[in-house]
Backbone as JSON, one array per atom type, in Angstrom:
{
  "sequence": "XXXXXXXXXXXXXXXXXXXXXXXXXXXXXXXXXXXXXXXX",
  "N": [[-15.53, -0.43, -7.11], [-13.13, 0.06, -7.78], [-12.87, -0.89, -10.11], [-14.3, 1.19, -11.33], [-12.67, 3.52, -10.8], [-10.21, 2.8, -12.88], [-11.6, 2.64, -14.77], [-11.72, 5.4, -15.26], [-9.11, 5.96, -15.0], [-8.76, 4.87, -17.88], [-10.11, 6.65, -19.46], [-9.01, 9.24, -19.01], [-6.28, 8.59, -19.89], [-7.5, 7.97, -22.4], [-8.19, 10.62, -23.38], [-5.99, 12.14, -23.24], [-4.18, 11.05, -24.97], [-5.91, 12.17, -26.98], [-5.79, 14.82, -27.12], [-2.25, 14.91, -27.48], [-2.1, 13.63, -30.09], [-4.2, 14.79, -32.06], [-2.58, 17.99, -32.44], [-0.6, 16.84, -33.44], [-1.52, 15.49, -36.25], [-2.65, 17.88, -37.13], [-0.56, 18.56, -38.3], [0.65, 16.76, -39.81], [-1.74, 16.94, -41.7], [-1.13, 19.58, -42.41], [1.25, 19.47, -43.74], [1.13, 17.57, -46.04], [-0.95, 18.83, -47.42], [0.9, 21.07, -48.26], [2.77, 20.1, -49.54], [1.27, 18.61, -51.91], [0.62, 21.27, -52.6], [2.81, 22.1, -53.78], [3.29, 20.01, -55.5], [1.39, 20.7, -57.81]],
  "CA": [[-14.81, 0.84, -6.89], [-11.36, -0.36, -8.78], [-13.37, -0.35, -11.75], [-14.15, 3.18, -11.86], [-11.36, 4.06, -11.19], [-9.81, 2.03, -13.92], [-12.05, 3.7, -16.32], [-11.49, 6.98, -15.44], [-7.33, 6.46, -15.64], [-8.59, 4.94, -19.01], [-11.05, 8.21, -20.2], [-7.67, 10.35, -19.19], [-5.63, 8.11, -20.85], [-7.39, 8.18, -24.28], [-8.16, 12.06, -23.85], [-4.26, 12.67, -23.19], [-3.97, 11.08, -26.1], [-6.44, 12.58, -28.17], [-4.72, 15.9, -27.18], [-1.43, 14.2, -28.37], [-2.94, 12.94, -31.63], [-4.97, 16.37, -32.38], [-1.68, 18.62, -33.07], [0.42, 15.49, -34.77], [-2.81, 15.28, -37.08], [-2.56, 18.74, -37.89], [0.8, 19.07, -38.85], [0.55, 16.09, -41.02], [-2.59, 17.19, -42.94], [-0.59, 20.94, -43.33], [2.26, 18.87, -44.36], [0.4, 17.19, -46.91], [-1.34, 19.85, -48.43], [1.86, 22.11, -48.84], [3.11, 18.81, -50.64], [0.68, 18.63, -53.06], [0.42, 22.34, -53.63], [4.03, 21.79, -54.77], [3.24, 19.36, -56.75], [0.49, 21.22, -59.07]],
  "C": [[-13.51, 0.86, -7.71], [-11.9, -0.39, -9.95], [-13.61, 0.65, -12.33], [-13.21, 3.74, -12.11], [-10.11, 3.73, -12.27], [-9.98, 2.5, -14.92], [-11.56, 4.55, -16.26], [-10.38, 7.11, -15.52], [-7.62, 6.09, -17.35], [-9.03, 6.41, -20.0], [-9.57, 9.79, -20.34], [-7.31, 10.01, -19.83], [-5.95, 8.75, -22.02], [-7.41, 9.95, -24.18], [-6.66, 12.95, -23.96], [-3.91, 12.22, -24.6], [-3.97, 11.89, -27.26], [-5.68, 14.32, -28.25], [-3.07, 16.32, -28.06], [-1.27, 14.43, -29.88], [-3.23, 14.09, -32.13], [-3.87, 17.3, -33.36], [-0.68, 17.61, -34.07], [-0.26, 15.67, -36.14], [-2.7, 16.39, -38.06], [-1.33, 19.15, -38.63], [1.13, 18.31, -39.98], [-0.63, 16.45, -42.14], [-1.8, 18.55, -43.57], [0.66, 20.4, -44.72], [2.08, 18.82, -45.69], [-0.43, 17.94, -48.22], [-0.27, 20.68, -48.89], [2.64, 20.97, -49.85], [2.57, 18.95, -52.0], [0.03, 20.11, -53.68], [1.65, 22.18, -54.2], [4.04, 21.09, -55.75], [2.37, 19.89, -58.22], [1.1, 22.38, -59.44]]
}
């Protein structure tokens, strides 16, 4: 029973993450591209 529940704070965990992660992600790829349209 402590194991399930273990997982399932981990499955939140990473999905809080991936939520997290998701918008960071995007802001660095926009980043990135407005970069290198500057550069060409």
């Amino acid at each position: 029973m402590a194991l399930l529940a273990e997982t399932m704070a981990l499955s939140v965990k990473t999905m809080a993450l991936l939520v997290v992660t998701m918008p960071l992600s995007a802001v660095t790829i926009a980043l990135s591209v407005e970069t290198i349209a500057l550069l060409i």
